[in-house]
N, C-alpha and C positions, 0 to 999 in steps of 0.2 A: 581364138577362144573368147575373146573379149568380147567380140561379137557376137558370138553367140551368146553368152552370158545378154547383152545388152535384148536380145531377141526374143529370148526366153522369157524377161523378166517385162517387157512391154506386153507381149503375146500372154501372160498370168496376169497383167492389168485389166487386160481386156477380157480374156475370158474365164480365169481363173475360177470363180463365180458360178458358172454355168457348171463347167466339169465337174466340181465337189459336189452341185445342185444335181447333176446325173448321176455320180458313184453315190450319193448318200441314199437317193433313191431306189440303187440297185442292192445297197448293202443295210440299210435301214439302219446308219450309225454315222451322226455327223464326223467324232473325231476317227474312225475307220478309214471316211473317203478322203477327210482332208491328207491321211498318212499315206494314203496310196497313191494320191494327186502330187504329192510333194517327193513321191520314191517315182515316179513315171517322168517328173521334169529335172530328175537326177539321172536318168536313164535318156532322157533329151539334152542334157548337156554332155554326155558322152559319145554319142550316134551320130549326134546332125550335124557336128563341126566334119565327120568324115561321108557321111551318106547324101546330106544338103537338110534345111528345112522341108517337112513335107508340105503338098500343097493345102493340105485341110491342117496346121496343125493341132488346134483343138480335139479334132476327132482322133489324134493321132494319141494324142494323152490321155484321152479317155480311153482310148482301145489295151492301151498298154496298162493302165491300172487295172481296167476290168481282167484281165488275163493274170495280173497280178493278184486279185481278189481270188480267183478258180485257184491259183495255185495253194495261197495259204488255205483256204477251202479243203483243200486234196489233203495236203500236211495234217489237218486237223481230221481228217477223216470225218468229217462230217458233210459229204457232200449232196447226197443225195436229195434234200428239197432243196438245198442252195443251187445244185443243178440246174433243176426246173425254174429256179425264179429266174439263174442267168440266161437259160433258154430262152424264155419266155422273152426276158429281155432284148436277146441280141436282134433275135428273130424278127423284131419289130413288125411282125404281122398282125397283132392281136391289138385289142383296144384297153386302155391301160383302165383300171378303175376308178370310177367317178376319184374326184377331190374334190372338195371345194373351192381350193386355191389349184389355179392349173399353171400356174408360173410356178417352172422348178425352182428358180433362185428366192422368189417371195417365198415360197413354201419351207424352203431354206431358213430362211431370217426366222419366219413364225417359229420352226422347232427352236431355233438355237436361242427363241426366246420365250422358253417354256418356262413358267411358275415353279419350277422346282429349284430355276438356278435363281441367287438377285440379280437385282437391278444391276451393279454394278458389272456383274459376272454374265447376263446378258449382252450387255455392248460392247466388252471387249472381246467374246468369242462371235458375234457376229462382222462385228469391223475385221478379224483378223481372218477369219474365215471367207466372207461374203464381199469383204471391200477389196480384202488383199492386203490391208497397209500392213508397216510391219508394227512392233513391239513400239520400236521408239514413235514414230507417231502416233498412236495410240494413246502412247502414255504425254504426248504435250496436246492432245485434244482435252484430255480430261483431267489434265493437270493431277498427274500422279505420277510417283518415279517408276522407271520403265519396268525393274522387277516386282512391283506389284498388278502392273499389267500380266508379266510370264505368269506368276503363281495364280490370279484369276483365269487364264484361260485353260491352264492345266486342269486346277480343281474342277470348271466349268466341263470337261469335257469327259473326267473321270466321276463326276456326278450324272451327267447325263448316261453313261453308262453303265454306272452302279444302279441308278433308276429303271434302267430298260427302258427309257424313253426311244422311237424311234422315230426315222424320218418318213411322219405322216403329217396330212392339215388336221390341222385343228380343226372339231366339228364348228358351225357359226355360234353357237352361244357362249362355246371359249373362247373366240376373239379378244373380247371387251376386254379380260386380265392382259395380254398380250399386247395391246395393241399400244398403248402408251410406250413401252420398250420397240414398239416394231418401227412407230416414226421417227423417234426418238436416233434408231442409226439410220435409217433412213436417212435423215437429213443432215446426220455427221457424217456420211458419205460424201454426201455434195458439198456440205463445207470444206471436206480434203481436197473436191476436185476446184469449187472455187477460188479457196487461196489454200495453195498447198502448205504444209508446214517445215518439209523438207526439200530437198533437191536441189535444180537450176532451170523450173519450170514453175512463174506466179501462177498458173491454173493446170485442173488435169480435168479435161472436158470427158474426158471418156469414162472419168468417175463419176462426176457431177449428171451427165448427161445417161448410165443407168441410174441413178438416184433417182433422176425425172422419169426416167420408162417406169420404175419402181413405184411411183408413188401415184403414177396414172393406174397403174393397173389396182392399186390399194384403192384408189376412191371408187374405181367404177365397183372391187368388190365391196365396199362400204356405203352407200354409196349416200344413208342416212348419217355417217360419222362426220360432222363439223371439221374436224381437225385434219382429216384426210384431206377434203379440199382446200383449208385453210395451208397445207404443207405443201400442195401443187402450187397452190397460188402465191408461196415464198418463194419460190426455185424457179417457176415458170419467170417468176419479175427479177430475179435474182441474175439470170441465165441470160434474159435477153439484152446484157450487159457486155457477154464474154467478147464480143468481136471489137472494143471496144478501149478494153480492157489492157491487150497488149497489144505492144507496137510490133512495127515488121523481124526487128532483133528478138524480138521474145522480151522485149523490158516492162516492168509494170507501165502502164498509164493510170494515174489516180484521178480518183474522179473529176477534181476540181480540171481535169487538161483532159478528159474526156470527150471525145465531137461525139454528141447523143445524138446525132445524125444515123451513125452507127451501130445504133442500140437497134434492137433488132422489135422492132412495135407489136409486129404479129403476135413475138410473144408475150410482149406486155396487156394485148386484147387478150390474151387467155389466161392471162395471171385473174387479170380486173373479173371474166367471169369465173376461173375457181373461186375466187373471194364473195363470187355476188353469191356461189353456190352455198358456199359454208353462210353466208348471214340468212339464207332462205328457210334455213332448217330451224332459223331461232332460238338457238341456246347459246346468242353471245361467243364472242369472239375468242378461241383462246391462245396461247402464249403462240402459234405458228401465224395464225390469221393476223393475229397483233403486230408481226413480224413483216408478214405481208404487206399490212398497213403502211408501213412505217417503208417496207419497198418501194409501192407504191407513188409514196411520197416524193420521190425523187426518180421514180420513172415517170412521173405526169409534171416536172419542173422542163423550165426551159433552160435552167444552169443553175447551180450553185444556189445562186443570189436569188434565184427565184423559188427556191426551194421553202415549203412551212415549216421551218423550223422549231417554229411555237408546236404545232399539232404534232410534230415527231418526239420534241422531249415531253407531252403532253403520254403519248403512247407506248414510249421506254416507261418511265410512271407505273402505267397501267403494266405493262408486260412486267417491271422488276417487283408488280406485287402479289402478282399469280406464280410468276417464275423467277424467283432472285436469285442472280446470280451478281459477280463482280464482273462479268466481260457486260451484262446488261449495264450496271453502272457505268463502266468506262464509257460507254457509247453516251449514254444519257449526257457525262460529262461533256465530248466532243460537241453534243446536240447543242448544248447549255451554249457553247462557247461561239455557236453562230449565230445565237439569237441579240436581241439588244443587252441579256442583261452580259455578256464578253466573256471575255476567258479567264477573270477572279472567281466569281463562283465557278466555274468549271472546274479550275484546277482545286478548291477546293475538295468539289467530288471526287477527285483522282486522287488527293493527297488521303479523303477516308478510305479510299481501297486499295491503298499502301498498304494504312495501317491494319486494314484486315489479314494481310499475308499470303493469299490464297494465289496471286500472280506472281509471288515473286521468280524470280530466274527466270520468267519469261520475258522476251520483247515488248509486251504488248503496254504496258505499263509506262517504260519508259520514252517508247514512244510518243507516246499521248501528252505524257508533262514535257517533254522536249517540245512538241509544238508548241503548246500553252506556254510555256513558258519563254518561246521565241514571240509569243502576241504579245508577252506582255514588258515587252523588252530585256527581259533577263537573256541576254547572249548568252555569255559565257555558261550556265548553268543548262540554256537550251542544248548547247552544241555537248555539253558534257552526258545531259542525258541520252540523246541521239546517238552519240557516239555507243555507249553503255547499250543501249535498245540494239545498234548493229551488231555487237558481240555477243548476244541473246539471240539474235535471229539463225533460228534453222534453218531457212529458206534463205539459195542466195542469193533471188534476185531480190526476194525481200530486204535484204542485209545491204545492197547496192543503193536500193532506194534511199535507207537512212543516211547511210553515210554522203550519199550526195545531198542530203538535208544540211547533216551537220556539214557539209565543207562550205556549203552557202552561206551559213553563218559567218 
């Protein structure tokens, strides 16, 4: 069973996504299909341990929800045009109606980030929906405890349909409210799959790398929006890292022991021209392209030491005063502390985003002063934080890493 379980839950990494993006379209309610997608791989953990995995199993989950949908259909006595829609459906003979957006999963994200719900209440019902992740990573991406993650997707899901909002595209002149929230998980996607936050896997490529199909398919439909290409052109440089990244045990490789040999160039030529896309259109670079930038920077070095470091804390700067955050400071920190002026003023920037609060209980924090703090000969205070940063980390290969930090001290 265990395996299955483990088969189940790779096979909804990968296409989980899709299937909700087909039942929501068949039942025109996002939290409907996610309940029928989630009752069909309850119904796949009991079958396939005795029957075998079938060969399509996505199709196999989608077949068993839809049949699941006819039935509560029937129960409700309401079937008759649900009939015809599922006809229509299965039949797959007929040509579906224009959309604007013809990617069912983008089509996905846009509703579940409709003006009715917030901001806030947008990104965790599309990360939980659209990405897969669960409650708890969700809730350590946006640094909030994990049940106010629950109670925002619930609300989220029973506002969408107390609104009768359904799963359609949005005409093009709605975009524009939307679209801020649509890259926005967009590119927490690909952050799950670049450095995960849980598990005993430093990346999940098969997140990160829909992220990337994702946000191609957003710039060509955009294809005047700056920031669409500026978010290709962070992921695209971002990406052409990952072979790099981990050794053959699955162990992180940090960058400084990276063979950029490795890095994968091609997509670094295509990061360089979504960037050169988004500066073409001329409205100035914003918080993604910025990001890009600052990718860039260290996919156009030949190591570490050759890296500008002046033009990267130059460009954190610029990025934490469009888009401030404390994970922007910590970096800016890191930046600070390659450059000539060392790791005193660094670690003060990290000691002011102590005091703001907003990291705390996470790794990332003490991580950071743990290096700093091993630059600057404080041992014992380094290995104390490191150690402190390993009992924080979710991730355990990430948690492996520290701790072989602090025992080098």
């Amino acid at each position: 069973m265990s395996d299955i379980r483990r088969t189940v839950a790779a096979l909804w990494r990968i296409e989980g996504a899709q299937v909700v993006a087909t039942l929501a379209r068949m039942t025109g309610d996002v939290g409907t299909a996610e309940d029928l997608a989630q009752e069909a791989l309850a119904d796949a953990l009991t079958q396939w341990p005795e029957s075998g995995v079938p060969r399509n199993p996505g199709a196999w989950l989608t077949a068993v929800a839809k049949r699941k949908a006819i039935d509560t259909w029937r129960r409700q006595q309401r079937q008759d045009e649900k009939y015809r829609v599922i006809a229509h459906d299965l039949s797959e003979t007929g040509e579906d109606e224009w959309q604007p957006i013809e990617d069912d999963v983008l089509r996905l994200i846009f509703t579940a980030c409709h003006p009715v719900l917030s901001r806030q209440a947008q990104v965790c019902l599309t990360l939980r929906v659209v990405g897969g992740l669960s409650t708890e990573e969700i809730a350590r991406m946006m640094l909030v405890p994990v049940s106010t993650v629950q109670q925002r997707i619930v609300r989220a899901k029973a506002t969408l349909a107390a609104s009768h909002v359904v799963f359609a595209s949005p005409e093009p002149p709605e975009f524009g409210e939307r679209l801020g929230a649509v890259l926005g998980v967009v590119y927490l996607i690909f952050t799950e799959g670049y450095a995960a936050t849980s598990g005993d896997r430093w990346i999940r490529p098969d997140l990160a790398n829909e992220a990337l199909r994702l946000g191609r398919v957003l710039a060509r439909l955009l294809p005047r929006e700056p920031e669409a290409h500026g978010l290709v052109a962070l992921m695209e440089l971002q990406a052409s890292r990952f072979a790099a990244r981990v050794a053959a045990d699955g162990s992180p490789v940090l960058l400084t022991d990276q063979d950029r040999k490795r890095w994968d160039h091609a997509q670094i030529r295509r990061g360089q021209a979504a960037l050169a896309r988004a500066d073409a259109i001329g409205r100035g670079r914003g918080s993604y392209a910025l990001q890009a930038s600052i990718a860039e920077c260290h996919a156009c070095a030949s190591s570490v030491e050759d890296t500008d470091w002046e033009r990267i804390v130059l460009l954190y700067e610029a990025l934490g005063r469009i888009a401030p955050s404390p994970i922007v400071d910590l970096n800016r920190a890191v930046a600070v502390s390659m450059t000539s002026a060392g790791a005193e003023p660094a670690l003060r920037i990290a000691d002011g985003v102590a005091k703001g609060g907003k990291l705390e209980g996470t790794s990332l924090l003490p991580s950071v002063r743990g290096e700093l703090l091993s630059r600057l000969g404080r041992t014992e205070e380094a290995r104390s934080e490191l150690g402190i940063a390993a009992r924080l980390a979710t991730n355990a290969r990430e948690a492996e890493v520290l701790r072989s930090k602090a025992a080098r001290l």
